[in-house]
C-alpha positions in Angstrom: 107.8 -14.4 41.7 108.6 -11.5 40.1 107.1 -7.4 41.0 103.9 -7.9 38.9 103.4 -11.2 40.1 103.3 -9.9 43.5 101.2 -7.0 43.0 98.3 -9.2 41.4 98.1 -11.7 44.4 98.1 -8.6 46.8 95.2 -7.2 44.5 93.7 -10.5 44.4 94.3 -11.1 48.0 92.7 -7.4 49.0 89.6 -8.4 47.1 88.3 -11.2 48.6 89.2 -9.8 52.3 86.9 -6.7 51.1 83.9 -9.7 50.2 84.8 -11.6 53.2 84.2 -8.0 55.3 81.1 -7.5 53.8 80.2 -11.6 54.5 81.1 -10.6 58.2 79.1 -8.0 58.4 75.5 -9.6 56.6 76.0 -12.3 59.8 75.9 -9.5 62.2 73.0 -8.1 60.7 71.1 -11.8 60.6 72.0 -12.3 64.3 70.6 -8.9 65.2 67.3 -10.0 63.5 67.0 -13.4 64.5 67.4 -11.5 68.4 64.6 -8.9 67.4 62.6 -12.0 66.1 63.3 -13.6 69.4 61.8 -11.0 71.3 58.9 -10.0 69.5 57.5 -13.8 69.2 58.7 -13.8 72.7 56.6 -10.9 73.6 53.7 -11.5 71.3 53.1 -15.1 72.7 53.4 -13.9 76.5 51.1 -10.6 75.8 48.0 -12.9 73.7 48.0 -16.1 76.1 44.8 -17.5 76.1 43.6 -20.3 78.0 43.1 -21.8 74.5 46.5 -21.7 73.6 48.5 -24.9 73.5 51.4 -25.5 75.4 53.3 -26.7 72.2 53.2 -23.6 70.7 56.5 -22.2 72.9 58.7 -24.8 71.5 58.0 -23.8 68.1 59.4 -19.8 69.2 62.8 -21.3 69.8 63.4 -21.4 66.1 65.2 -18.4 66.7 67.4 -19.9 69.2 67.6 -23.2 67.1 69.3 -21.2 64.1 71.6 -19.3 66.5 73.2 -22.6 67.9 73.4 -23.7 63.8 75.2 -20.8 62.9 77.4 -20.7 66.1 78.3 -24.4 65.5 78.9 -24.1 61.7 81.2 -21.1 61.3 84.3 -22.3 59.7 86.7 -19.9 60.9 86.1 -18.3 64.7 88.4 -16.1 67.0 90.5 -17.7 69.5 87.7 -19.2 72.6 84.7 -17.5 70.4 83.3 -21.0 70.2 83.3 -21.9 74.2 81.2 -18.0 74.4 78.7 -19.3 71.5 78.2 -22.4 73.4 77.8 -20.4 77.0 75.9 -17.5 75.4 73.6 -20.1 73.5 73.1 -22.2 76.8 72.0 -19.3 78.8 69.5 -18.5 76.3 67.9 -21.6 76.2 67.9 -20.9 79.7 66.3 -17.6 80.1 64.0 -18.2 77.2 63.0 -21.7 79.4 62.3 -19.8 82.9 60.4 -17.0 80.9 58.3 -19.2 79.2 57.3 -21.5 82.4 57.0 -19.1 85.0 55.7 -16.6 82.4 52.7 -18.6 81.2 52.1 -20.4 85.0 52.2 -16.9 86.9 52.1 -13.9 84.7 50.0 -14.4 81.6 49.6 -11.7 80.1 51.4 -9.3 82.2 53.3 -6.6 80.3 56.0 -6.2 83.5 56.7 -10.0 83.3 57.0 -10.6 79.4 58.0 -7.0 78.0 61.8 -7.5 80.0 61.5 -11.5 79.3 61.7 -10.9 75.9 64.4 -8.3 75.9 66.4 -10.7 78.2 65.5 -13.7 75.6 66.4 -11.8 72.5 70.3 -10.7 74.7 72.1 -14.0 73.6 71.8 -13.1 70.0 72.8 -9.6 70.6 75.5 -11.2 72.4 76.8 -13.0 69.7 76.1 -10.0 67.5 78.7 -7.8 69.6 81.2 -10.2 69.5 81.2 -11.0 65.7 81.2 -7.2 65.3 84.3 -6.9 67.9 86.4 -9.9 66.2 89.7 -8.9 64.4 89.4 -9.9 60.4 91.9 -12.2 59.5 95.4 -10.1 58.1 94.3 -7.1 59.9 97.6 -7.0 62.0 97.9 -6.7 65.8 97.1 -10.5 66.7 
């Protein structure tokens, strides 16, 4: 391999770690959203219950939660024990989201001091996650 050689697959090389940085960072901003998402169905649900409402309608507000285990589970490349946290991080969220929900709409329906922190505390996985995709090395940056 001669000098130019060289220089085009460290250009070439450079580029697509620039696109794979801006890939990395798009996630970070999905996460954030599908957490904000999380907590404002989360909030909305526990704010309007109604005796009407049926009790199905909670499992459809995991969607949130559905996509974060999907996109913990499916990324191809993941800092060393990154994938043991998603799986903790996405447990406890089920979780919290679970006791919130049950005791929520039992006890405290419609209570703004039971479901405005709930839904902070639901939506705390994804900014979790979040953190920790924001904190992870890129690959070549050095210093492993």
């Amino acid at each position: 391999m001669d000098k130019q050689e060289a220089e085009q697959a460290l250009a070439s090389a450079e580029v697509l770690a620039s696109r794979m940085r801006r890939g990395a960072r798009s996630h970070v901003v999905g996460v954030v959203l599908l957490g904000l998402a999380m907590m404002v169905s989360t909030a909305v649900y526990g704010l309007l219950i109604q005796p009407s409402t049926r009790y199905s309608m909670p499992f459809g507000l995991l969607f949130p939660l559905l996509f974060l285990g999907i996109y913990t589970a499916t990324r191809p490349v993941v800092p060393r024990h990154h994938r043991a946290r998603y799986a903790v991080i996405t447990s406890a969220g089920a979780g919290i989201y679970s006791l919130t929900v049950l005791i929520g709409t039992v006890k405290f329906s419609g209570e703004p001091l039971w479901w405005l922190p709930g839904a902070v505390l639901c939506a705390l996985p994804f900014f979790l996650v979040a953190l920790l995709d924001h904190r992870a090395k890129p690959a070549g940056s050095g210093n492993t």
